[in-house]
VEXFI-189480 format. One record per residue (C-alpha): residue number from 0; residue in three letters; x, y negated, z negated. Coordinates in nm, 2 decimals, decimal comma, padded with zeros to 4 digits. Example, Ala and Ser with C-alpha at 12.3 -4.5 7.8 and 13.67 -1.06 7.14 Angstrom:
REM residues 2
+-----+-----+--------+--------+--------+
:   n : res :     xx :     yy :     zz :
+-----+-----+--------+--------+--------+
:   0 : Ala :  01,23 :  00,45 : -00,78 :
:   1 : Ser :  01,37 :  00,11 : -00,71 :
+-----+-----+--------+--------+--------+
***
This chain:
REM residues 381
+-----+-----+--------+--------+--------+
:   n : res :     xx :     yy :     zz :
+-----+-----+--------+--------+--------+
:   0 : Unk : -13,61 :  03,01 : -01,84 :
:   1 : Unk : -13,24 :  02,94 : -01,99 :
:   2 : Unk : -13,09 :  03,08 : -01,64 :
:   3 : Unk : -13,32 :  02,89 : -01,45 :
:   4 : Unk : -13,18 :  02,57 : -01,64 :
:   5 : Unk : -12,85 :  02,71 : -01,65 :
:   6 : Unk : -12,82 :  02,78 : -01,30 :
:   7 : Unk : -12,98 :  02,40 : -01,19 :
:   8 : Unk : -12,71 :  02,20 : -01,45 :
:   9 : Unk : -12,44 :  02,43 : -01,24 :
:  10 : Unk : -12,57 :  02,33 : -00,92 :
:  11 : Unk : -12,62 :  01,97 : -01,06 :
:  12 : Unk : -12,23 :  01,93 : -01,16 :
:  13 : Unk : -12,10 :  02,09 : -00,84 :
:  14 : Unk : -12,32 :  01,84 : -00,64 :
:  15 : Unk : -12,19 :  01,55 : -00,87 :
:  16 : Unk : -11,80 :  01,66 : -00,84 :
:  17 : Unk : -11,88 :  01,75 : -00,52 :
:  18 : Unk : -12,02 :  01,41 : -00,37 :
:  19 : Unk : -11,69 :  01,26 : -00,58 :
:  20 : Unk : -11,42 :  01,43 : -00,43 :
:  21 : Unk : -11,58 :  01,32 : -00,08 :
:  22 : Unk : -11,57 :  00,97 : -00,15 :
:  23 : Unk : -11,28 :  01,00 : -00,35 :
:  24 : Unk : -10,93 :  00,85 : -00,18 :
:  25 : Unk : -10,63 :  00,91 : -00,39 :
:  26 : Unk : -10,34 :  00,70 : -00,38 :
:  27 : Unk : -10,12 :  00,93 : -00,13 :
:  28 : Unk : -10,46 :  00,96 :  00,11 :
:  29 : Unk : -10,45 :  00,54 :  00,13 :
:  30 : Unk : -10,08 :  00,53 :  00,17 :
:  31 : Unk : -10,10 :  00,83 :  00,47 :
:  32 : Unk : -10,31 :  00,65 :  00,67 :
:  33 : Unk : -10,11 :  00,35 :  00,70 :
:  34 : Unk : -09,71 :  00,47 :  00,66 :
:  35 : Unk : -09,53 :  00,76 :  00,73 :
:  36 : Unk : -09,38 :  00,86 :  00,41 :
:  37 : Unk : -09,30 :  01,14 :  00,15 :
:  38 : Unk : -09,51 :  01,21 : -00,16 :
:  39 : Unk : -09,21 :  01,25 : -00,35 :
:  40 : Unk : -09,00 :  00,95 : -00,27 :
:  41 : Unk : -08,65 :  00,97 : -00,08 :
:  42 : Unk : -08,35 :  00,90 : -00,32 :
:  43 : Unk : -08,20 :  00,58 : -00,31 :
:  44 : Unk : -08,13 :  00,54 : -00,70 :
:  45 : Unk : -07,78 :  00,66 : -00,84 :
:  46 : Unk : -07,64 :  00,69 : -00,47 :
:  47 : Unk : -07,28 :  00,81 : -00,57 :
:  48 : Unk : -06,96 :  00,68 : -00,43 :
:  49 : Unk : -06,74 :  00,98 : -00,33 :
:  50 : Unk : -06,47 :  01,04 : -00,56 :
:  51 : Unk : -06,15 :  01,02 : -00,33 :
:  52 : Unk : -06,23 :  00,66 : -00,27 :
:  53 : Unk : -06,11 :  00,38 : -00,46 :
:  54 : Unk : -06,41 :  00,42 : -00,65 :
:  55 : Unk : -06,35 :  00,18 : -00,97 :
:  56 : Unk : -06,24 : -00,13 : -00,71 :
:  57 : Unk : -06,57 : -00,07 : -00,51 :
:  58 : Unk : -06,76 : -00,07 : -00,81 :
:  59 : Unk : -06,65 : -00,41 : -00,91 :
:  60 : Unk : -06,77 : -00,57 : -00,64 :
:  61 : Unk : -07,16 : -00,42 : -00,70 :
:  62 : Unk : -07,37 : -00,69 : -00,70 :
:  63 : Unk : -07,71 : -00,57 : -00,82 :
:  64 : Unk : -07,81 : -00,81 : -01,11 :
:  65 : Unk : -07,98 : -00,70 : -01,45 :
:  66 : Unk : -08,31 : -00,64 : -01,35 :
:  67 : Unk : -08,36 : -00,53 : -01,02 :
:  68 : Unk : -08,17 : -00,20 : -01,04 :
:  69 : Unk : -08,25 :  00,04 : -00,74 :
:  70 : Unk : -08,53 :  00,25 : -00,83 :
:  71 : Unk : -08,72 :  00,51 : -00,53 :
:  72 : Unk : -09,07 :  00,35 : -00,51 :
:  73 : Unk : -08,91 :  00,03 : -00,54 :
:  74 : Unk : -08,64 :  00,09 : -00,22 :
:  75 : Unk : -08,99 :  00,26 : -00,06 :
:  76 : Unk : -09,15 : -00,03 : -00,10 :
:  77 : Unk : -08,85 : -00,25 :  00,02 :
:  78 : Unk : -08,83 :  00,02 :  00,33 :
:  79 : Unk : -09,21 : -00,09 :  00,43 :
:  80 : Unk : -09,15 : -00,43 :  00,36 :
:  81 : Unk : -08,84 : -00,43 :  00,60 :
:  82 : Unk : -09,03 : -00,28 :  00,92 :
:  83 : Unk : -09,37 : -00,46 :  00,91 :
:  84 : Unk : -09,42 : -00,70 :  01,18 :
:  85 : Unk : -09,67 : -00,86 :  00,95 :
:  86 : Unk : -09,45 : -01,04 :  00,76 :
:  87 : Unk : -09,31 : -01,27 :  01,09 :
:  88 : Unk : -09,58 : -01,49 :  01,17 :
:  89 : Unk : -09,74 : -01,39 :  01,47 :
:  90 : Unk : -09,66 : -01,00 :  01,39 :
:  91 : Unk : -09,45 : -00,94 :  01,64 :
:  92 : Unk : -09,12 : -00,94 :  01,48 :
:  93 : Unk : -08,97 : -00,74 :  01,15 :
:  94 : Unk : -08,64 : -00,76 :  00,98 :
:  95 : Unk : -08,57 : -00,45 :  01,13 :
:  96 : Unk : -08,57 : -00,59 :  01,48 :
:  97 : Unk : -08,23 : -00,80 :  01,41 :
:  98 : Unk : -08,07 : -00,54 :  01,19 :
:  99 : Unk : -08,12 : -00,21 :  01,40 :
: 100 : Unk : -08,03 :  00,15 :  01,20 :
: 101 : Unk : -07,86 :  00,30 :  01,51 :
: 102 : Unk : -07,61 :  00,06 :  01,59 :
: 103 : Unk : -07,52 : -00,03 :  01,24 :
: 104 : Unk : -07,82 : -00,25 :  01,10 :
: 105 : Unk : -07,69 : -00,55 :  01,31 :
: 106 : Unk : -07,80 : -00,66 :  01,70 :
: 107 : Unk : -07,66 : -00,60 :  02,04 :
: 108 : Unk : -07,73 : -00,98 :  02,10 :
: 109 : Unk : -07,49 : -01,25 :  02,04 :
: 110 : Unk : -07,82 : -01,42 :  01,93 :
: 111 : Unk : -08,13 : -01,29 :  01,80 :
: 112 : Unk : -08,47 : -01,34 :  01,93 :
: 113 : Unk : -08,74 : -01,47 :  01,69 :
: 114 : Unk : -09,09 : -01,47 :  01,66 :
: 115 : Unk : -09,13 : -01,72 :  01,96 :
: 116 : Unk : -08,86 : -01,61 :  02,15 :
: 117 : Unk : -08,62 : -01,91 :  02,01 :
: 118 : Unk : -08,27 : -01,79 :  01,93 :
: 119 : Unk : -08,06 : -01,76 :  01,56 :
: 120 : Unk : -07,79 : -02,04 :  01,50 :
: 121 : Unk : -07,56 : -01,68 :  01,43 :
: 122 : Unk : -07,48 : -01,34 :  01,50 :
: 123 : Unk : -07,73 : -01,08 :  01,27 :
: 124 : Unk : -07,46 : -00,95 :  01,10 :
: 125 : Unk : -07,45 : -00,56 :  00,95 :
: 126 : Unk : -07,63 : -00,48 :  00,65 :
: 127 : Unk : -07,47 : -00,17 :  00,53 :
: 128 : Unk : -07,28 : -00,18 :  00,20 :
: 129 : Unk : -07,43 : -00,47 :  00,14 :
: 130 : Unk : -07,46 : -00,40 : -00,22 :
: 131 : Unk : -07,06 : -00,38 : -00,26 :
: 132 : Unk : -06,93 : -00,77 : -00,20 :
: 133 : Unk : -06,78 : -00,93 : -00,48 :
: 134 : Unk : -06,80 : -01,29 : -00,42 :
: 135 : Unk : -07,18 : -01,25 : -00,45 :
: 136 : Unk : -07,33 : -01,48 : -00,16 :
: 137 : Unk : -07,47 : -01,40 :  00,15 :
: 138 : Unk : -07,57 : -01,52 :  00,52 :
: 139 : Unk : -07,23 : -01,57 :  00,74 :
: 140 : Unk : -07,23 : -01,93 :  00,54 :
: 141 : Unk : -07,27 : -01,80 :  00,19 :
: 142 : Unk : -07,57 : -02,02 :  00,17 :
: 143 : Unk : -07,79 : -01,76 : -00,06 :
: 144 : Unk : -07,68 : -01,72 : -00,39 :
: 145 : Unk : -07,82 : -01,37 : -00,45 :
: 146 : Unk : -07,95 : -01,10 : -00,25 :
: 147 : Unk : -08,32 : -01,15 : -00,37 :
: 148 : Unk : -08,27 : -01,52 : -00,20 :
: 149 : Unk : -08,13 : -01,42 :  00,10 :
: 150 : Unk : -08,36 : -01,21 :  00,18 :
: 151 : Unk : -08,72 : -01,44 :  00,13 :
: 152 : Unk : -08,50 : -01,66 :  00,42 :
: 153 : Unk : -08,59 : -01,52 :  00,75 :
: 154 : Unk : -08,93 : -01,48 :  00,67 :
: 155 : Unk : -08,95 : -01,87 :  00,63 :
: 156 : Unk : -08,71 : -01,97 :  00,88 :
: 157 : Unk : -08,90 : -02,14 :  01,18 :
: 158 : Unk : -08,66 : -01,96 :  01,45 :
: 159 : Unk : -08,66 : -01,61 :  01,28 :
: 160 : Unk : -08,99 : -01,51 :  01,15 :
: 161 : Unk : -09,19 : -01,83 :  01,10 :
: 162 : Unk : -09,41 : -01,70 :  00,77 :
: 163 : Unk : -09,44 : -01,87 :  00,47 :
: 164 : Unk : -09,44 : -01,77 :  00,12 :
: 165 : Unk : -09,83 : -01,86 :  00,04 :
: 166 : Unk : -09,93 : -01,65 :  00,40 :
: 167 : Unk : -09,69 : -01,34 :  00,34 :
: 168 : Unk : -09,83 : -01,31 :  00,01 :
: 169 : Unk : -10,19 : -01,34 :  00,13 :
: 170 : Unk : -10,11 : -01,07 :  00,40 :
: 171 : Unk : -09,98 : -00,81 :  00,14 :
: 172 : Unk : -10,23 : -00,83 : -00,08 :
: 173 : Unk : -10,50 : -00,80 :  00,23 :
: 174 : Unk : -10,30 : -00,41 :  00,32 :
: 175 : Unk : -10,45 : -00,12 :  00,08 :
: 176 : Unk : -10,11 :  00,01 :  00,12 :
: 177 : Unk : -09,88 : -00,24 : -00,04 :
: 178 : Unk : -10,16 : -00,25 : -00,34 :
: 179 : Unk : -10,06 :  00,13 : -00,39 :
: 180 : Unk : -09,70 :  00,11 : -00,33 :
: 181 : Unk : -09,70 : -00,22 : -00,57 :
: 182 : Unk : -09,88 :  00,00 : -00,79 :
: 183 : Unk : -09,60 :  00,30 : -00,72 :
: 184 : Unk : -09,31 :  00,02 : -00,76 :
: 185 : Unk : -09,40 : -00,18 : -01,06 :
: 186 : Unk : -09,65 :  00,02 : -01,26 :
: 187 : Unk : -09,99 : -00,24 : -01,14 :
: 188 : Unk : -10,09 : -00,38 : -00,81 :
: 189 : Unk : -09,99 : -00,71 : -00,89 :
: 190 : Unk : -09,83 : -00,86 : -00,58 :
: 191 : Unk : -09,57 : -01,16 : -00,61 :
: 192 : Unk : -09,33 : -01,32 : -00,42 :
: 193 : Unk : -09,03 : -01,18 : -00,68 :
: 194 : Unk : -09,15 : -00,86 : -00,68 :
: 195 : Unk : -09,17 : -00,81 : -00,27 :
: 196 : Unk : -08,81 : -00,97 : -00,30 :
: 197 : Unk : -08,65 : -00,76 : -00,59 :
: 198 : Unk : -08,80 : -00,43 : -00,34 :
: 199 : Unk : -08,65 : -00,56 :  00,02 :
: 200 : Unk : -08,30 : -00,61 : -00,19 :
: 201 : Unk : -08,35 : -00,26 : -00,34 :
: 202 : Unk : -08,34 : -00,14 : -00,01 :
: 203 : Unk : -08,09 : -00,29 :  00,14 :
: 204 : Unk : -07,85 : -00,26 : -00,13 :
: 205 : Unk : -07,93 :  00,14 : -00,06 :
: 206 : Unk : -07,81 :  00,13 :  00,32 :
: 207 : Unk : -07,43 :  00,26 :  00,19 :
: 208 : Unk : -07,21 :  00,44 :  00,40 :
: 209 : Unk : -06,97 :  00,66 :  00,27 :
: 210 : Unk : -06,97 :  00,96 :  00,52 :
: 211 : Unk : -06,67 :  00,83 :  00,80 :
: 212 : Unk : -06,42 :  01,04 :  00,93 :
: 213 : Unk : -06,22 :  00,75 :  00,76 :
: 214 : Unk : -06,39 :  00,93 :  00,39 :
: 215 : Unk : -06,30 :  01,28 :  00,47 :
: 216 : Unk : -05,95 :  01,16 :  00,52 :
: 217 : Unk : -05,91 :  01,02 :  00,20 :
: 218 : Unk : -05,98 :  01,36 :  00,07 :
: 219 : Unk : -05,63 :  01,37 : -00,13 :
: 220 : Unk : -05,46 :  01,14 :  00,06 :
: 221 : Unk : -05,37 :  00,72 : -00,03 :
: 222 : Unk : -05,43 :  00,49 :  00,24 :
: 223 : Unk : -05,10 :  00,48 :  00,28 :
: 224 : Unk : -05,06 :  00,85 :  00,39 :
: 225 : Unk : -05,09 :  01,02 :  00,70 :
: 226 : Unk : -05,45 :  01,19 :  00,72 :
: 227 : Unk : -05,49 :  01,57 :  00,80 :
: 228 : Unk : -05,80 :  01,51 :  01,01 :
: 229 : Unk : -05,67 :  01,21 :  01,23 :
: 230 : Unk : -05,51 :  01,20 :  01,53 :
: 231 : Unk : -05,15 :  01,05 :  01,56 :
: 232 : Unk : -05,32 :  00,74 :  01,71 :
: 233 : Unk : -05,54 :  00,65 :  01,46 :
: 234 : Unk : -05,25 :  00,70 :  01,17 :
: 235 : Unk : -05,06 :  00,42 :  01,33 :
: 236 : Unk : -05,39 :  00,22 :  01,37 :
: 237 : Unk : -05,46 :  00,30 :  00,97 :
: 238 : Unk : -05,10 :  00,18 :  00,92 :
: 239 : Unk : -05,11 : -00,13 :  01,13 :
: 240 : Unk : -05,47 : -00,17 :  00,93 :
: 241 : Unk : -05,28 : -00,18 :  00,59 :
: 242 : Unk : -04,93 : -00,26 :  00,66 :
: 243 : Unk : -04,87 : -00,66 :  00,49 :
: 244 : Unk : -04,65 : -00,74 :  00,84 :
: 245 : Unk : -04,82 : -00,55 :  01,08 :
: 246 : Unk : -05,15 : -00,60 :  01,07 :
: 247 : Unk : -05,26 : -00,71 :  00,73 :
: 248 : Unk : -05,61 : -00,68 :  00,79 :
: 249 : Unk : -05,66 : -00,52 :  00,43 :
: 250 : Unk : -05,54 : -00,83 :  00,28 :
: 251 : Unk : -05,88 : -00,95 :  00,37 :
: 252 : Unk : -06,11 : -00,62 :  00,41 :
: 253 : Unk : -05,98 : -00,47 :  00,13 :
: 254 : Unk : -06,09 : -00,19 : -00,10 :
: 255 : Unk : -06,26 :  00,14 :  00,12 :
: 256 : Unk : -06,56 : -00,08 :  00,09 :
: 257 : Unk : -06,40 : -00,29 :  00,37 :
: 258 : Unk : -06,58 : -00,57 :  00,29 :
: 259 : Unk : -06,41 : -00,94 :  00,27 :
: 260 : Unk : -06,41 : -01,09 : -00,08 :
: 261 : Unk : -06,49 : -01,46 :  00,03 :
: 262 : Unk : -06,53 : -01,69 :  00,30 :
: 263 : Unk : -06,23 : -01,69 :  00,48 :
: 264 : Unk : -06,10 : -01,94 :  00,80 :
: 265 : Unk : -06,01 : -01,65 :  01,05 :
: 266 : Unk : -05,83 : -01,90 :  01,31 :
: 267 : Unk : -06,10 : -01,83 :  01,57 :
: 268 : Unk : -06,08 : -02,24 :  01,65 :
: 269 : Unk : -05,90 : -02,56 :  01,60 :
: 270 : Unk : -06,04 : -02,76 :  01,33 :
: 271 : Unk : -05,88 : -03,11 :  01,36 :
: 272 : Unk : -06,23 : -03,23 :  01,52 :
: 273 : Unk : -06,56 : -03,07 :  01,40 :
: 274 : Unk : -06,74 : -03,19 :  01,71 :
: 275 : Unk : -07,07 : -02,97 :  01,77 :
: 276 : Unk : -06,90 : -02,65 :  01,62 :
: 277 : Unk : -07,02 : -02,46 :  01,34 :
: 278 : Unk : -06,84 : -02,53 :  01,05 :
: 279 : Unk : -06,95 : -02,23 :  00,85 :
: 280 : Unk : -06,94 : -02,26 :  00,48 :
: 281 : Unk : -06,88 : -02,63 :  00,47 :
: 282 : Unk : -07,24 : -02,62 :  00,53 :
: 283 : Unk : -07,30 : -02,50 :  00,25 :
: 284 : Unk : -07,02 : -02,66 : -00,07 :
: 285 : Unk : -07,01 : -03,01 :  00,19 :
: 286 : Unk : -06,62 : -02,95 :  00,11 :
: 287 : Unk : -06,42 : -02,99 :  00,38 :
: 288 : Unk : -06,16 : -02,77 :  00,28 :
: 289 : Unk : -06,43 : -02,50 :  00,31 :
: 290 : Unk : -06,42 : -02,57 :  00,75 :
: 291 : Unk : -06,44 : -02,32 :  00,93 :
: 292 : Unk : -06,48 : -02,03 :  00,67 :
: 293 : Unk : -06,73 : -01,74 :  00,72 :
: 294 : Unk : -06,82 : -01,47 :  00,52 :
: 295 : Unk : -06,76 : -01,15 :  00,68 :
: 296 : Unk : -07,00 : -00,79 :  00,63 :
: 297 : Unk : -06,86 : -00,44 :  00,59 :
: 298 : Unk : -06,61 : -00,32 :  00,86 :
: 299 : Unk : -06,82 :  00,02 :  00,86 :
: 300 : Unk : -06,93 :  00,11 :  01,18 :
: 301 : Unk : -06,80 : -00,17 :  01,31 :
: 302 : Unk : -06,77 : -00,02 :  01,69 :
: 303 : Unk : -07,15 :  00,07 :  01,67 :
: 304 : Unk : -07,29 : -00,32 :  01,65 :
: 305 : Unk : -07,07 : -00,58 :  01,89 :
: 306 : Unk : -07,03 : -00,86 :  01,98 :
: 307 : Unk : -06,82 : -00,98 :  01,69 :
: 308 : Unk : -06,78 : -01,27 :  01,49 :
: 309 : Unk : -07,06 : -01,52 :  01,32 :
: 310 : Unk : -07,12 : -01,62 :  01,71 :
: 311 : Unk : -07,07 : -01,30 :  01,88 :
: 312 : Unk : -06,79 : -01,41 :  02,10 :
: 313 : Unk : -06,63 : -01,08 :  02,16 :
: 314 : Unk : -06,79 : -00,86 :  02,34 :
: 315 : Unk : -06,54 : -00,56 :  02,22 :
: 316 : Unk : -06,32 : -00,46 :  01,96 :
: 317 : Unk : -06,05 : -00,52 :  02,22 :
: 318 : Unk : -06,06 : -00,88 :  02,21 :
: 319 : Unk : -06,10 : -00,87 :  01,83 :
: 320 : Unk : -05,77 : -00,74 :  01,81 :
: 321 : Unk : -05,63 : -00,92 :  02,07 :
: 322 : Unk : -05,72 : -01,25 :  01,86 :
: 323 : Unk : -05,55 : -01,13 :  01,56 :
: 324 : Unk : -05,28 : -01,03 :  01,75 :
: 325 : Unk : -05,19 : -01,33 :  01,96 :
: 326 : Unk : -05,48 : -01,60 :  01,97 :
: 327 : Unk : -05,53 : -01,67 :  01,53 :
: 328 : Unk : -05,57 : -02,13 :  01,61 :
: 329 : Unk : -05,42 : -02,32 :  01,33 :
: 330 : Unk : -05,58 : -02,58 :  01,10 :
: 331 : Unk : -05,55 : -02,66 :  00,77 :
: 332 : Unk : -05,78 : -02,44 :  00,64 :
: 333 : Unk : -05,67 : -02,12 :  00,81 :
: 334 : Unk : -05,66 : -01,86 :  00,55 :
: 335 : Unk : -05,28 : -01,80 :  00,39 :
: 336 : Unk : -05,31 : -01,47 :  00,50 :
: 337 : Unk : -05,29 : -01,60 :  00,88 :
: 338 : Unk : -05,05 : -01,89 :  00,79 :
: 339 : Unk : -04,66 : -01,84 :  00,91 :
: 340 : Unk : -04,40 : -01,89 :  00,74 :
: 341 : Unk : -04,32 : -02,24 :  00,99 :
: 342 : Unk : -04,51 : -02,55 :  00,84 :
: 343 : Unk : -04,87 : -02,60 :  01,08 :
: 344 : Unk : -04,83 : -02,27 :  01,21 :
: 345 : Unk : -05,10 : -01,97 :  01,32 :
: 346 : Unk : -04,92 : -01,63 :  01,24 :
: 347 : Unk : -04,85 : -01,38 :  01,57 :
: 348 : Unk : -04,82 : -01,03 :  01,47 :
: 349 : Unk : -04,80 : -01,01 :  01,86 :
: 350 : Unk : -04,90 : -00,60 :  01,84 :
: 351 : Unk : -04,80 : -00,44 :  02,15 :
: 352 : Unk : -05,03 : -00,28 :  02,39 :
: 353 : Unk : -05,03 :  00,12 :  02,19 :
: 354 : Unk : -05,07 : -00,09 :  01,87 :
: 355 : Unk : -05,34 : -00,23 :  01,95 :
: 356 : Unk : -05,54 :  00,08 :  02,08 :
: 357 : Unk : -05,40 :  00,25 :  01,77 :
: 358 : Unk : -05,57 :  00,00 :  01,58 :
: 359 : Unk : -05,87 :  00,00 :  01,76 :
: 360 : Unk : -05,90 :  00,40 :  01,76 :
: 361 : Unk : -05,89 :  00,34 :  01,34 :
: 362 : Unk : -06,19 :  00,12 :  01,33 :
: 363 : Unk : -06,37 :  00,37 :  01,52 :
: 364 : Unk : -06,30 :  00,61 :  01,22 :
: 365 : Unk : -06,51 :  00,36 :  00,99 :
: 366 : Unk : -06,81 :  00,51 :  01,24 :
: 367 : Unk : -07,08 :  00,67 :  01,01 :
: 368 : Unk : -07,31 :  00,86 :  01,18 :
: 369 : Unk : -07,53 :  00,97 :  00,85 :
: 370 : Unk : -07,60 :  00,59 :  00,79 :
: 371 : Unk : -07,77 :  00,54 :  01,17 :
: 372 : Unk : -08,00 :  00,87 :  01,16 :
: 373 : Unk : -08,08 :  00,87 :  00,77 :
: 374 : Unk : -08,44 :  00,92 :  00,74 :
: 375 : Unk : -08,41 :  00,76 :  00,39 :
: 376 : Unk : -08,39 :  00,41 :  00,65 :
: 377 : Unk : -08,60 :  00,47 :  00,94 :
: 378 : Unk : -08,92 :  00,32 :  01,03 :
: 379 : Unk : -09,21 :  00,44 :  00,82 :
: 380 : Unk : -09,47 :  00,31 :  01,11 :
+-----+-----+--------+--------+--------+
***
């Protein structure tokens, strides 16, 4: 009799633990049938910067605020937030289709295409490094004052991705994927506006790229040095890059970050009339001594993602030099890095023709291969 009623309680608790692992879905199960992604999340928290760099400077310019530190479920969740097409308004757009991984997290257009197929006011600028700009505000027109703004904009812009805040968040919190991941992120499934912003900031901020041939040449070397791994032409083009007559392009993309410090008036036009051009940060501070200033992104892998310039008006890294060269305009708000030494005058570093392939051959080194493939940023759909 007590095996018969041993033997049915067994049979009763493997039917009962049975029937619950069938209809039992864990966490990872939900996740797997929606996104492509590891159980144990990629690293994006304590990304180091190499050593040989100028480590300290680049470090001053970090712009993560007290708060919203990077942490690997919450760049995941920032990853999946920056690839769904259900966060533009009709679906059919995400932010990844203006800021493309292979050709440096910018777009082959001079314009973007949004949600309806209307075009941006501006060039989609690179993303990577991102995290490293000291002056703090972002879009080509320094219009957002933090990262966690900047990047709630597209999503509400009525060109870009036509979705506002009230819909995304209704969408989220409709996806049994972004309950979990929420859940992964921020310790509950409570889904907010801040929190899906902190988590798309997280992840951009870890798009760095640190792995150039540019890097590997700093291995024991200054900038001001020849590097062992380059070729003759691209030491004179690194020369050029930093010399104060030359080139003087550091004085504005300085530290190995090469990211510009603030809005600066590049001399691309004439600035006496305003007319129907963009005026650029003035937009922004209503200051007119603020015309035609722009906010520049990382030079990394800068030959991966033309045209150039907020409007994309070069269509190669030819012209770009070519305009620093011998085309900067003058106007009073021309940056004093650009100003000659004559009163009202653009300067004309008037590189010859080996200079300025020299030149060009050392913005290639800033190419970062690592960056454009790293699963860490691919799709997760």
């Amino acid at each position: 009799m007590r095996i018969g009623i041993l033997t049915f309680l067994v049979a009763t608790c493997i039917c009962l633990f049975g029937c619950r692992d069938k209809d039992y879905i864990s966490d990872d199960d939900i996740l797997a049938q929606y996104v492509n992604l590891p159980k144990v999340p990629y690293a994006y928290a304590n990304i180091s910067i190499p050593e040989q760099l100028d480590k300290s400077l680049i470090q001053q310019q970090d712009n993560t605020p007290v708060g919203n530190e990077i942490t690997n479920w919450g760049a995941t969740l920032g990853r999946v937030l920056f690839y769904d097409k259900l966060l533009s308004r009709n679906m059919s757009i995400s932010c990844a289709s203006c800021h493309i991984q292979s050709i440096g997290f910018s777009d082959s257009a001079k314009f973007s295409t949004g949600f309806i197929g209307g075009k941006t006011g501006r060039h989609s600028m690179g993303i990577a490094n991102t995290r490293f700009r000291v002056s703090s505000i972002f879009f080509w027109d320094g219009r957002a004052q933090t990262l966690e703004e900047q990047v709630l904009q597209p999503i509400q812009d009525t060109v870009e991705m036509g979705l506002s805040l009230a819909a995304l968040l209704k969408r989220l919190q409709k996806q049994p994927y972004y309950k979990v991941l929420f859940k992964k992120a921020y310790g509950d499934t409570l889904i907010s506006v801040d929190r899906t912003a902190k988590s798309l900031a997280q992840f951009v901020r870890s798009i760095q790229s640190f792995n150039s041939k540019y890097d590997a040449g700093r291995t024991n070397h200054s900038k001001t040095e020849d590097f062992t791994n380059f070729t003759a032409q691209e030491n004179i083009g690194k020369a050029i890059f930093f010399d104060l007559k030359k080139g003087n392009c550091g004085g504005c993309h300085y530290t190995d970050g090469f990211v510009m410090d603030v809005p600066r008036n590049n001399g691309l036009d004439i600035w006496e009339t305003t007319n129907d051009k963009d005026v650029g940060y003035e937009n922004t501070t209503s200051d007119e001594n603020d015309r035609g200033k722009f906010i520049a992104p990382s030079l990394r892998n800068i030959a991966l993602r033309p045209p150039y310039m907020h409007d994309g008006r070069f269509a190669t890294l030819e012209q770009v030099v070519d305009h620093y060269s011998d085309n900067i305009q003058w106007s009073n708000t021309l940056d004093d890095h650009l100003k000659a030494t004559n009163p009202n005058t653009a300067v004309r570093f008037n590189l010859s023709n080996e200079e300025k392939k020299a030149l060009v051959s050392f913005l290639k080194t800033l190419n970062d291969n690592k960056t454009t493939t790293d699963h860490r940023f691919t799709d997760p759909f």
